[in-house]
C-alpha positions in Angstrom: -32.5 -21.1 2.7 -34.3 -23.4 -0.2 -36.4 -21.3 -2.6 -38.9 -22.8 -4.9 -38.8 -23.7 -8.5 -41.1 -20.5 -9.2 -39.0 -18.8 -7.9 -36.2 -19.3 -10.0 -38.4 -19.4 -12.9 -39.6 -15.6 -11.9 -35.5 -14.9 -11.4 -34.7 -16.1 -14.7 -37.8 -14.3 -16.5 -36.5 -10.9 -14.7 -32.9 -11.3 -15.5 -33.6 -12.3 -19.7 -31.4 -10.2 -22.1 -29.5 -8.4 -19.3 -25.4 -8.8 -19.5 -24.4 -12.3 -18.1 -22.8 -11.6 -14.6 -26.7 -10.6 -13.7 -27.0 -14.5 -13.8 -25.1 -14.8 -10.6 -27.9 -13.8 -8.9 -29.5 -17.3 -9.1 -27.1 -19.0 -7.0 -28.9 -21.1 -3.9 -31.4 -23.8 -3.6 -34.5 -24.7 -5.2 -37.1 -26.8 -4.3 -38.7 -28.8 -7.5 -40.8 -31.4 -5.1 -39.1 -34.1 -6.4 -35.8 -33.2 -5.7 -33.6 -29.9 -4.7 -31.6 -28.3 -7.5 -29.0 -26.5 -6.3 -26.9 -23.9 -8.4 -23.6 -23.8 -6.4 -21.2 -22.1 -9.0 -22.0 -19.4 -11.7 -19.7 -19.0 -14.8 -18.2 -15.6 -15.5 -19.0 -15.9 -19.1 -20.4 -17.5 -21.7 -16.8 -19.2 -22.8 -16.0 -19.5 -19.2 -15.5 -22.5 -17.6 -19.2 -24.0 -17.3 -21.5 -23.5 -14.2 -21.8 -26.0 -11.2 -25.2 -27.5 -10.5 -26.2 -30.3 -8.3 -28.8 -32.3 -7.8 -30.4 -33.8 -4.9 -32.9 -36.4 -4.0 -34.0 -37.5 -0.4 -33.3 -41.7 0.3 -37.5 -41.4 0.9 -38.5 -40.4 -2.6 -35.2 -42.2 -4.7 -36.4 -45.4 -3.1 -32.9 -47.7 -3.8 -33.0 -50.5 -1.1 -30.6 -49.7 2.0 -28.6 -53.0 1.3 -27.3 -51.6 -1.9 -25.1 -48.8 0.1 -24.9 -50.0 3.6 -21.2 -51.2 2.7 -18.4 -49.0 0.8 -17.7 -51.4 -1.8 -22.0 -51.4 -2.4 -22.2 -47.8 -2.1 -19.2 -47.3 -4.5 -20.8 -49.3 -7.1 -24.2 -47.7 -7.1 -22.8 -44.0 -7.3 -20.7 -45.3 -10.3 -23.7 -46.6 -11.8 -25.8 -43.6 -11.3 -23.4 -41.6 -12.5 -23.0 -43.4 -15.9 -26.5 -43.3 -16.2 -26.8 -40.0 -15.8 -24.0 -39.3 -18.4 -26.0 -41.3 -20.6 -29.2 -39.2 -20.1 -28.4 -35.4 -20.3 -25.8 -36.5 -23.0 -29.5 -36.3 -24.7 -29.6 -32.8 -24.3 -26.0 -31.3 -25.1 -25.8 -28.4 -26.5 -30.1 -28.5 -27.6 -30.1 -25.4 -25.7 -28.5 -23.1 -28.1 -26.0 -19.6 -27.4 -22.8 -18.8 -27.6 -19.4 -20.1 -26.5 -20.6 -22.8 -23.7 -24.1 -22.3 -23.7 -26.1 -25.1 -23.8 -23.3 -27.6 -22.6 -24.9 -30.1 -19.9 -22.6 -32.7 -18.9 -20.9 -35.0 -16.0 -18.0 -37.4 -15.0 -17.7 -39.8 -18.0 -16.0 -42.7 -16.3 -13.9 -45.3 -18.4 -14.4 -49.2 -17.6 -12.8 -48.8 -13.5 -15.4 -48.5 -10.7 -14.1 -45.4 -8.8 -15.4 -42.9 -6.2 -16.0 -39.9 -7.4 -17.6 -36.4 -6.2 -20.1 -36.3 -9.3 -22.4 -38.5 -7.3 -22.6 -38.5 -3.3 -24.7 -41.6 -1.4 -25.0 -40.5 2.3 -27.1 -41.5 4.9 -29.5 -38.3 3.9 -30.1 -39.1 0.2 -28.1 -39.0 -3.3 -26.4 -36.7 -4.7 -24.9 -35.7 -8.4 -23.4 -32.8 -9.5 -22.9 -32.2 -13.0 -21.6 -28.7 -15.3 -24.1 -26.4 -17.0 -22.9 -24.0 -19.8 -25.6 -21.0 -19.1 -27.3 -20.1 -22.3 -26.3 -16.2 -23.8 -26.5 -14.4 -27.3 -23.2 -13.1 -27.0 -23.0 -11.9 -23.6 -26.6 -11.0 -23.1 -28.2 -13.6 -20.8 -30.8 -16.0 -23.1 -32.4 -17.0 -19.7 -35.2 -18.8 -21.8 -33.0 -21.5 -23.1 -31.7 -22.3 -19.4 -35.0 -22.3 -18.4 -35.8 -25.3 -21.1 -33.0 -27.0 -20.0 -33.5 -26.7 -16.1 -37.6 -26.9 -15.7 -37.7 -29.4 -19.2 -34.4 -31.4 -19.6 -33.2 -32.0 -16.0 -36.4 -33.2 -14.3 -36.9 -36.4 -17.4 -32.7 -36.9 -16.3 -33.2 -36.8 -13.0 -36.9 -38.9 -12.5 -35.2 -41.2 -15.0 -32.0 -42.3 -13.2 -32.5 -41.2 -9.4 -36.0 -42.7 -8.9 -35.2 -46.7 -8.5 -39.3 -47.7 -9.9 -38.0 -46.1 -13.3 -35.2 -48.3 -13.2 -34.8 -52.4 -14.2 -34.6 -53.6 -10.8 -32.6 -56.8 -12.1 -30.0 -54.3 -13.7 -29.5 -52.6 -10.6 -29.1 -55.5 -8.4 -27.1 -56.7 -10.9 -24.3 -53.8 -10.5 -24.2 -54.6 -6.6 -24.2 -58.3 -6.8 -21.2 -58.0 -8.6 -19.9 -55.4 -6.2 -20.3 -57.9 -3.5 -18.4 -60.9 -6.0 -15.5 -58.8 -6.2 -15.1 -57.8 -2.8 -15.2 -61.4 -1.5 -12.7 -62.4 -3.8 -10.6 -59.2 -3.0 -11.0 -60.7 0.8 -10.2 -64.4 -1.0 -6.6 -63.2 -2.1 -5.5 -63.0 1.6 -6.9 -66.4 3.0 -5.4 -68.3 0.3 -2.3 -66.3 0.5 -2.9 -65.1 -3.5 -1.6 -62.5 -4.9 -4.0 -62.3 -7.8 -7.3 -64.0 -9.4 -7.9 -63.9 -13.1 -10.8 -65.8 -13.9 -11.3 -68.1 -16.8 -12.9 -66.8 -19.9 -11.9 -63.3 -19.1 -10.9 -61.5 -22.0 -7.9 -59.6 -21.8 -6.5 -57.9 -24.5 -8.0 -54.1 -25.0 -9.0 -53.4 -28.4 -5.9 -50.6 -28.9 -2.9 -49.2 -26.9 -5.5 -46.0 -26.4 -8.4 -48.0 -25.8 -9.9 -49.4 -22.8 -12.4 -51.3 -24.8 -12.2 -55.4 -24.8 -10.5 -56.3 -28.3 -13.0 -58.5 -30.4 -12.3 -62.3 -31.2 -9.4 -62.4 -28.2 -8.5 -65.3 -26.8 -10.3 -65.9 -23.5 -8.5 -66.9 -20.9 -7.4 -70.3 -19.7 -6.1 -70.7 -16.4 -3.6 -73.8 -16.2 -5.2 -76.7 -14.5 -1.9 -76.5 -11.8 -2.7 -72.9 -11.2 -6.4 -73.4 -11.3 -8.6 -72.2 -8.2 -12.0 -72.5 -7.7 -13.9 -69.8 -5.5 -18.0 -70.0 -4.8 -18.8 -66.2 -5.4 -22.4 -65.3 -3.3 -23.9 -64.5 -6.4 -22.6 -65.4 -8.9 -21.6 -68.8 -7.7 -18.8 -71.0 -8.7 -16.3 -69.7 -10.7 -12.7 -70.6 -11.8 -9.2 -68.9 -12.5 -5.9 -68.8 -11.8 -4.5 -68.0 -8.6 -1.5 -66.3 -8.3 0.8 -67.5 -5.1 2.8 -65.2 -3.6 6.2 -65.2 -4.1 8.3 -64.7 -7.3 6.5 -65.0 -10.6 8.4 -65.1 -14.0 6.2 -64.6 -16.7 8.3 -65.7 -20.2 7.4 -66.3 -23.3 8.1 -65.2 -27.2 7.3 -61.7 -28.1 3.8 -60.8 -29.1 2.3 -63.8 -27.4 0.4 -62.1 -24.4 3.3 -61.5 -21.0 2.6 -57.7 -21.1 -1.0 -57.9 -21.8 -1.3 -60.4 -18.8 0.7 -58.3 -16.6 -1.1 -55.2 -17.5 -4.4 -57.0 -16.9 -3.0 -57.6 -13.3 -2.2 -53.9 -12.6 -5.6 -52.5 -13.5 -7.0 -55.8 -11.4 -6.1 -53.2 -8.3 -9.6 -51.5 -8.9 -13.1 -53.0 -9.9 -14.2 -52.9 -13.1 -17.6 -53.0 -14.4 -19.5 -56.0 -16.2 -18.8 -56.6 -19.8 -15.5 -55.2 -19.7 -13.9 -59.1 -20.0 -11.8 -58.6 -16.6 -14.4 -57.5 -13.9 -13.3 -60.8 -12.0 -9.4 -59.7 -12.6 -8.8 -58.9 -9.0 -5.3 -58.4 -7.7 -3.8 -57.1 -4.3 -5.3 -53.9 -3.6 -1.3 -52.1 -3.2 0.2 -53.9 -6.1 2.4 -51.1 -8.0 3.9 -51.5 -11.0 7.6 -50.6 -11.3 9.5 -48.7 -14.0 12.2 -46.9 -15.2 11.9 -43.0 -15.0 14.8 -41.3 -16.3 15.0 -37.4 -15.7 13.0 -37.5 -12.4 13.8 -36.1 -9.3 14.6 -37.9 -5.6 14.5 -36.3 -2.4 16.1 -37.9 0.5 16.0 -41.3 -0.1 17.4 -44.2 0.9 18.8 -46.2 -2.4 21.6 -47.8 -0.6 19.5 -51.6 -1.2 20.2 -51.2 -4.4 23.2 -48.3 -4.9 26.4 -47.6 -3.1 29.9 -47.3 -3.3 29.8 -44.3 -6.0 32.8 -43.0 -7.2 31.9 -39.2 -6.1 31.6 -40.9 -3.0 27.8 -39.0 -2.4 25.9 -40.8 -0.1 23.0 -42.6 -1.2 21.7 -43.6 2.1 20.4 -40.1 1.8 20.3 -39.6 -2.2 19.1 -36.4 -4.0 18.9 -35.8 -7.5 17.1 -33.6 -10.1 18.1 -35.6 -12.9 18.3 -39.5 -12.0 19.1 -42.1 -14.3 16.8 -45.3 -15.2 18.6 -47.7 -13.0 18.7 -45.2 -9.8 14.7 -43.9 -10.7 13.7 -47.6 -10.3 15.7 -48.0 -7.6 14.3 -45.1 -6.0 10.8 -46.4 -7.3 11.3 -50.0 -4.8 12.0 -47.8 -2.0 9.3 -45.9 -2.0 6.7 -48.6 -3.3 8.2 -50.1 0.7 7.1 -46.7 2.4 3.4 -46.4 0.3 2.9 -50.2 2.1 3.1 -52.2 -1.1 2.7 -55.8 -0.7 3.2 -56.7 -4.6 5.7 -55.1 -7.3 4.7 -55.6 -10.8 7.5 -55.4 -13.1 8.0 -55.3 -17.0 11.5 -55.8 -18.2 10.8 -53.8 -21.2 10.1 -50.8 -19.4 13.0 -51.4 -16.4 16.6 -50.6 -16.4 18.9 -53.1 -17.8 21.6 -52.5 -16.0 19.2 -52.7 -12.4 17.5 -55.4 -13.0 20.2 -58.2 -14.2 23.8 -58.7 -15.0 24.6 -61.9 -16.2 27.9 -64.2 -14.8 30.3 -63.4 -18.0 29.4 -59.4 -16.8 30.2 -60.0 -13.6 33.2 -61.9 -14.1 34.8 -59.3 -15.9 33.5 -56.0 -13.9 33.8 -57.0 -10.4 31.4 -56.5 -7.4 33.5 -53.9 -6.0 33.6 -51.8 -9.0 30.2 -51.9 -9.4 27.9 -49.8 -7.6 24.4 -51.3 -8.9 23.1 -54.2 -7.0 21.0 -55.8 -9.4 17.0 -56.3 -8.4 17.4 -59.6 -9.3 20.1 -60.2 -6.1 17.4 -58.8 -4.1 14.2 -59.6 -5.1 14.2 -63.0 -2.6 14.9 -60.9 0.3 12.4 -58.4 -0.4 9.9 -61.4 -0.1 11.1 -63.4 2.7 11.9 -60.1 4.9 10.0 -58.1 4.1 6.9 -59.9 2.3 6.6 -58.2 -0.6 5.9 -60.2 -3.8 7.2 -59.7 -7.6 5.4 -60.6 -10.6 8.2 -60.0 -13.1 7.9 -60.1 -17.2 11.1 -60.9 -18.9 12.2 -62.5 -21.4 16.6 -61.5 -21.6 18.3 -63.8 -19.3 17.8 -66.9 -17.7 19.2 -66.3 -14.0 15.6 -65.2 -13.6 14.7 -68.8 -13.9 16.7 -69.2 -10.5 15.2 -67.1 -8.3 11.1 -68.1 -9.8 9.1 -69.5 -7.6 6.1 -69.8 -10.4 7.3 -69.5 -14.0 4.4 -68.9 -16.7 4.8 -69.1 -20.4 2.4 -67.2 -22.4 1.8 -68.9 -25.9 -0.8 -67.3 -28.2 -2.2 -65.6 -25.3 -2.7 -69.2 -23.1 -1.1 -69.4 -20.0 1.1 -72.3 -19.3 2.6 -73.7 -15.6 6.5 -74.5 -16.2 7.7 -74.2 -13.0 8.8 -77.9 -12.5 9.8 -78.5 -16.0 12.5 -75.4 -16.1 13.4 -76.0 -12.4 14.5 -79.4 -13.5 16.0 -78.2 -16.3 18.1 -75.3 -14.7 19.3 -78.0 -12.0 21.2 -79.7 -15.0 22.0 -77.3 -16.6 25.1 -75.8 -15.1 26.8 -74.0 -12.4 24.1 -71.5 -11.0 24.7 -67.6 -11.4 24.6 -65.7 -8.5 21.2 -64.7 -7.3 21.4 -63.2 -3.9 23.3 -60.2 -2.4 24.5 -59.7 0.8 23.4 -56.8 3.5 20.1 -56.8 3.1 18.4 -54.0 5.4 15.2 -52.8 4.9 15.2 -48.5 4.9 14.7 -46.5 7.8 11.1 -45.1 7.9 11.0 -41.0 9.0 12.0 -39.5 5.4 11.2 -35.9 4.9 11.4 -35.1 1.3 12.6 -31.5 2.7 14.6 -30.8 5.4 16.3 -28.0 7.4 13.6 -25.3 6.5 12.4 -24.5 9.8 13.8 -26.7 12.5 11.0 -29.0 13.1 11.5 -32.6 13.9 9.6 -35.1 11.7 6.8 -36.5 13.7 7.0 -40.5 14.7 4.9 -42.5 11.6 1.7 -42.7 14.7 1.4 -39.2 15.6 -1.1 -36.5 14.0 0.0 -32.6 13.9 -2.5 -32.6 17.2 -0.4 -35.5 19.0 -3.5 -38.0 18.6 -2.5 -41.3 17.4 -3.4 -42.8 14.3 -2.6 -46.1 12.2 -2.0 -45.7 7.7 -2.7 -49.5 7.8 -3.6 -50.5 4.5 -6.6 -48.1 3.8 -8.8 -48.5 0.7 -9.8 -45.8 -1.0 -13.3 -46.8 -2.8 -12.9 -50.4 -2.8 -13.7 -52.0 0.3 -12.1 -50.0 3.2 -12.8 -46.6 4.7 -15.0 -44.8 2.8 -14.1 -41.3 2.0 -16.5 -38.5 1.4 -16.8 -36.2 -1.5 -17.0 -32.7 -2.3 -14.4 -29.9 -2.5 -13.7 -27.8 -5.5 -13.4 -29.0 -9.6 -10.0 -28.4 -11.1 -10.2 -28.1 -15.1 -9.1 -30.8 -17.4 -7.5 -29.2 -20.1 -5.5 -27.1 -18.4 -7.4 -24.2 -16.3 -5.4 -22.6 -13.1 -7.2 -21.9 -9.7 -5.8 -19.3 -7.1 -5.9 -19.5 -3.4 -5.9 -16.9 -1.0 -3.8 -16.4 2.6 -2.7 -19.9 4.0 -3.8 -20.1 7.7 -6.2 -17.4 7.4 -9.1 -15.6 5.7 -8.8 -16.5 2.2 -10.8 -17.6 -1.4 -14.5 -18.0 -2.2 -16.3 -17.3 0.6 -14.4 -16.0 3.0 -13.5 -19.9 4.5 -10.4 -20.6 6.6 -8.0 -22.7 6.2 -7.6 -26.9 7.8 -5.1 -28.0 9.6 -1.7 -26.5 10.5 -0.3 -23.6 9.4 3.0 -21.4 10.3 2.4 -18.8 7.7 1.6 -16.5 10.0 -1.2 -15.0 7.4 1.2 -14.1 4.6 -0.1 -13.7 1.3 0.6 -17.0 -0.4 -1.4 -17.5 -3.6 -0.8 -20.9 -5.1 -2.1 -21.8 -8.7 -2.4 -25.0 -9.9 -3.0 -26.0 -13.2 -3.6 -29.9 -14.2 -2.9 -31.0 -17.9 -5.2 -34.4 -18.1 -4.3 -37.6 -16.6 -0.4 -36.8 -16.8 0.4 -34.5 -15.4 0.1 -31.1 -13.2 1.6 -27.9 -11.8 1.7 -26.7 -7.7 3.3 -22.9 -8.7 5.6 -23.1 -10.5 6.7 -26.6 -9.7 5.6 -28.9 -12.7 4.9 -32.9 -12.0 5.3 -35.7 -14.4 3.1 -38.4 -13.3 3.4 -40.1 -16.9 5.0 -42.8 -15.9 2.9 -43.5 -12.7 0.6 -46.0 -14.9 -1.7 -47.1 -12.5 -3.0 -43.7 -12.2 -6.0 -44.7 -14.7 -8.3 -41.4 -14.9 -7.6 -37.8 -15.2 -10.5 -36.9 -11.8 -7.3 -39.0 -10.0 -4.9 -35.9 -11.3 -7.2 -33.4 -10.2 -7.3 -34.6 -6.3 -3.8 -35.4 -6.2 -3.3 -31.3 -7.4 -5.7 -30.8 -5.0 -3.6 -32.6 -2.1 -0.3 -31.7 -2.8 -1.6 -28.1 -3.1 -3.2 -28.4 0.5 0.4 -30.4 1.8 1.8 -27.1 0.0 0.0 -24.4 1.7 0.4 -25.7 4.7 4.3 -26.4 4.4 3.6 -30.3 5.8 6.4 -31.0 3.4 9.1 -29.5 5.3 7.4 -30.0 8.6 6.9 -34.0 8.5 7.5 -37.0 7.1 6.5 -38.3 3.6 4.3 -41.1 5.5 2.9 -38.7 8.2 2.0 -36.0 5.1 0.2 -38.6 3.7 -1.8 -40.3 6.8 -2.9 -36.8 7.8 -4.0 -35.9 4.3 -5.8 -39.2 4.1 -7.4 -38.1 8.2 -8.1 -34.6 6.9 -10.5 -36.5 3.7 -11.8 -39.8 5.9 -13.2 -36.8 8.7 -14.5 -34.1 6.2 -14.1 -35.3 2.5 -12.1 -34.1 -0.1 -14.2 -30.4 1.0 -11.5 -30.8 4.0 -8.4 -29.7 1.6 -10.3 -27.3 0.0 -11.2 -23.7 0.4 -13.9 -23.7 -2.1 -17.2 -22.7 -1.2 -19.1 -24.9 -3.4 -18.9 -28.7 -3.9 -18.5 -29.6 -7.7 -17.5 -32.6 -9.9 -14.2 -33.3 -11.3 -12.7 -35.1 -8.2 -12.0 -38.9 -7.6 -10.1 -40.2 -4.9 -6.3 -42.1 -5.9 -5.0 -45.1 -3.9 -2.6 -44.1 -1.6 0.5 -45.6 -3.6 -0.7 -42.8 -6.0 -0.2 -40.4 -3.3 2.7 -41.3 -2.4 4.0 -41.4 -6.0 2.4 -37.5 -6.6 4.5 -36.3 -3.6 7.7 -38.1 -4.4 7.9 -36.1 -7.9 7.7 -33.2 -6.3 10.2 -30.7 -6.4 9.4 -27.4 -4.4 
């Protein structure tokens, strides 16, 4: 039931100088005739983690024109815009309401330069939503209901009239943010018709300011696609445009240190999401499942099949089936290709300084003198042709050690004071002269089996076939895109803190948490008491129970709202023990049905929907659960 504003004005007057839990009485929904203010979470305390508010504002009043949502890309690119305005306006207002511990804190997502979607701000068919944190105001621990009342019926309505209502806004900026939307998107479509596996356009500028900044670095060199490279693409709005296009295939990026290969290839990894304009690479698109591949030493494996790549060990374990707590860097990468095949990557981005030696290249003097047999590594480099033509995934390799590499190159790009430069032809003819030619190919190529459970023999079940849900209804992972052009996913479900805070949960597959809600999906718990905490430590990592994982080294996992829903998921995949019942790939297609039918609310028990949340690709799923050890 939606109260008015006087009403809460009234609550708030009655509740002044009482002791703060009294302030949980004005949870629910208020009318303020220009929008609804809804108060879905109240702190515990002053030094609490802050209140959840949201705000909401019908499609009738907010006027935005129904062609700047009507497709996911659109709609994903207004909510991000919305929501950095509306950083930028109650940041304002921080802390003007004054108290103790949090009181007086207003804020929301702060998103970095990457167009994501995130549960601070909702566009459905009904209206808009954002939800944003409130510290309630109290002198010590007596409620100081007068400051919240300045910042809710003073600061909040010039926020909200200011952002949400689209006559208060430039219309050109606006329609600015979506045209670009809809650039980026038709090139994203561009990169499979002309069989590309990435675009960087000409004058982008891509070098970032620091190794901890995101910001474009000042007086860069913009870049220059080579004229043999260079591909011309009529965007609808912004019209022609140049860049280099990318073939698929093998590409060796070379070049002398300090002259641009890892800043390229970096550029190409963050080109799997949008970016917004000014940031010097918003038309830096690459394929939406590129992944970038690294070392990992100290990791763990479950279950997987390494045997492309690994065999013939002299403890004779078999690594068709290949379990460790404690891998090395050449058998982390190799378990890294493996499972970049199973997440539906089409594009492996790899930088030599961050690989394996010892997998990625042995050169012909090595080879001579340790022989094939008494070596159980098969170099990437002996592989990385038949990964393309059988199984069509593409490498975009920096390097800069050995030569063979040359060999197997179908483009090879030397970066010279950050300018690209085509010398395919010129080093092709040059390796044919040079010499005899190392060996670049291994035999007994064979692509993995798909049905991996990352447990097995807990209870007996079969792992599902790769099309079957937990109901027998069929279903296809495809290539779904999360917040970039595909299937939209919906928003919502609970906030999980950023520096660290733990959340409980009550039975699995009963009556449990805030609110009395039940579970989703399957359960065999048979109502036992299960409470899971999770705790999530930034971007890098996070904790199931007592089951930390390292996602360090996962590095296109780009914003710490990414950590939070992949605790979220692998929490839910927990609870309801879909590890040990299926498949890696069927865990993951039902987690991504559960969110595409009810939003990330669907993996929640929470009772309130709250910021903090924003959807990862699925290779970052995928990656979240492999690190997992139980």
């Amino acid at each position: 039931m939606t109260k008015s504003a006087p009403d809460l004005r009234k609550l708030l007057e009655s509740i002044d100088r009482r002791s703060y839990p009294a302030y949980k009485d004005a949870r629910g929904s208020y009318d303020f005739s220009d929008y609804v203010l809804t108060i879905d979470h109240v702190q515990g305390d002053p030094f609490a983690s802050p209140s959840k508010l949201s705000v909401f504002i019908p499609h009738q009043k907010a006027g935005y024109p129904a062609d700047y949502f009507n497709t996911p890309w659109k709609q994903t690119a207004l909510e991000d815009y919305l929501v950095r305005q509306f950083y930028q306006e109650i940041a304002k207002y921080n802390f003007k309401a004054k108290g103790s511990g949090k009181s007086g804190l207003i804020t929301t997502s702060h998103p970095g330069p990457e167009v994501l979607s995130r549960t601070a701000c909702e566009c459905n068919a009904k209206g808009i939503t954002v939800r944003f944190e409130c510290g309630f105001p109290a002198n010590g621990r007596t409620i100081n209901s007068g400051e919240l009342i300045k910042i809710l019926f003073d600061f909040l309505p010039r926020c909200a009239k200011s952002v949400l209502y689209f006559k208060n806004r430039r219309p050109g900026e606006v329609k600015s943010v979506i045209d670009l939307a809809e650039d980026q998107q038709f090139i994203r479509e561009e990169l499979g018709r002309l069989d590309l596996v990435s675009f960087v356009a000409d004058e982008a500028i891509l070098p970032r300011e620091s190794g901890i900044s995101s910001r474009p670095m000042r007086g860069s060199v913009p870049f220059v696609s080579p004229q043999s490279m260079r591909v011309e693409l009529n965007l609808p709005h912004h019209g022609a445009i140049t860049g280099m296009g990318l073939k698929r295939g093998i590409t060796l990026i070379v070049g002398g240190g300090y002259h641009g290969k890892s800043t390229l290839l970096k550029a190409l990894e963050s080109g799997v999401y949008n970016h917004i304009a000014g940031d010097g690479r918003e038309y830096v698109i690459t394929d939406s499942t590129a992944m970038k591949l690294r070392a990992e030493d100290g990791r763990s494996i479950r279950n997987t099949d390494i045997s492309l790549f690994i065999n013939d060990l002299p403890n004779k374990k078999d690594t068709r089936c290949f379990s460790t707590e404690d891998a090395s860097g050449s058998t982390s990468q190799a378990a890294a290709v493996i499972e970049g095949m199973e997440a539906g990557s089409r594009v492996f981005l790899i930088d030599e300084d961050t690989s394996a030696t010892n997998f990625m290249v042995r050169d012909d003097l090595m080879q001579k003198i340790i022989s094939r047999s008494k070596e159980p590594i098969t170099p990437f480099i002996e592989r990385a042709r038949d990964l393309y033509e059988k199984s069509g995934i593409s490498t975009v390799m920096v390097a800069g050690s050995s030569g063979a590499y040359f060999y197997i190159a179908d483009t090879i790009l030397q970066m010279d004071c950050y300018e690209p430069y085509d010398i395919t032809d010129r080093t092709k003819a040059f390796c044919a002269s040079y010499g005899t030619e190392p060996i670049t190919r291994a035999p007994g190529f064979s692509i993995p089996q798909k049905g991996r459970k990352l447990f097995t023999g807990n209870n007996g079940n079969a792992a599902r076939s790769e099309s079957t849900g937990w109901d027998g209804s069929s279903y296809s992972r495809g290539d779904s895109s999360y917040g970039q052009g595909g299937s939209s996913y919906g928003r919502g479900g609970s906030s999980y803190g950023q520096d660290g805070s733990s959340y409980g949960r009550g039975r699995s597959g009963s009556s449990y948490g805030r609110g009395g809600q039940r579970g989703h999906g399957p359960s065999d718990s048979g109502g036992r008491d299960e409470r899971i905490k999770v705790k999530v430590y930034g971007k890098d990592s996070l904790q199931v129970g007592k089951s930390p994982v390292d996602l360090r080294f996962v590095e296109q996992l780009i914003d710490p709202e990414q950590t939070n829903t992949l605790a979220q998921i692998l929490r839910y995949c927990v609870e309801h023990q879909l590890l040990e019942r299926y498949t890696v790939a069927d865990t993951v297609a039902l987690v991504q049905k559960e969110v595409a039918k009810g939003g990330l609310s669907a993996l929640s028990d929470s009772s309130y929907a709250a910021m903090g949340l924003c959807m990862p690709r699925v290779q970052e799923i995928f990656a979240c659960i492999n690190r997992y050890r139980g």
